[in-house]
C-alpha positions as CSV (number, residue, x, y, z in Angstrom):
1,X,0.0,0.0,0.0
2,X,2.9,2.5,1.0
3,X,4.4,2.3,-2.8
4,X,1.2,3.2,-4.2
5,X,0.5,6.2,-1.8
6,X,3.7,7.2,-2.8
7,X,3.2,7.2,-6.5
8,X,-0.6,9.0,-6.2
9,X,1.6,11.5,-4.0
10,X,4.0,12.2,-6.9
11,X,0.9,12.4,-9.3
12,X,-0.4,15.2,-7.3
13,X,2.5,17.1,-6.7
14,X,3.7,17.0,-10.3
15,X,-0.1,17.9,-10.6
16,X,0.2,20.5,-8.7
17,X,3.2,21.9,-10.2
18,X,2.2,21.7,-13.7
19,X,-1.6,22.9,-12.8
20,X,-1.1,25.9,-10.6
21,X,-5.2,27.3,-11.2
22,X,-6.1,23.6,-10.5
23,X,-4.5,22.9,-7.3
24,X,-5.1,19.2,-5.5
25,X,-4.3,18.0,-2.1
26,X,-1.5,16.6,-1.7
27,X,-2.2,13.3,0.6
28,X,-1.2,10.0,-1.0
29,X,-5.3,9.1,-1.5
30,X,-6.3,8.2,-5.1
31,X,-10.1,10.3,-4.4
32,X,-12.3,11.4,-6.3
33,X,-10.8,14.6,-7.6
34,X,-7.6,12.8,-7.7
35,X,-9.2,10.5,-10.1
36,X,-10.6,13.3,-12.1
37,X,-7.5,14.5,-12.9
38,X,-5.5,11.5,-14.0
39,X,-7.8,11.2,-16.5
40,X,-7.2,14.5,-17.9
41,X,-3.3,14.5,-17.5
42,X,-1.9,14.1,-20.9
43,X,-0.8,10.9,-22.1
44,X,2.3,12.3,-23.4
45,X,3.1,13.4,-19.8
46,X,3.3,16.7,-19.0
């Protein structure tokens, strides 16, 4: 469980960083809005 907390935690903070009007928390928990905005990070990366 701790690897994938981790890897949701890197999501949001390279969320975060690329997505500054579209902040999420940053907690290691794949929620809802996390979700939402895996699906609309782009495939290529960002």
């Amino acid at each position: 469980m701790w690897v994938i907390g981790t890897a949701v935690l890197a999501f949001q903070r390279l969320w975060n960083r690329h997505n500054p009007n579209e902040q999420i928390d940053e907690d290691g928990a794949c929620g809802p809005v996390t979700q939402e905005k895996l699906n609309k990070s782009p495939v290529e990366g960002f």
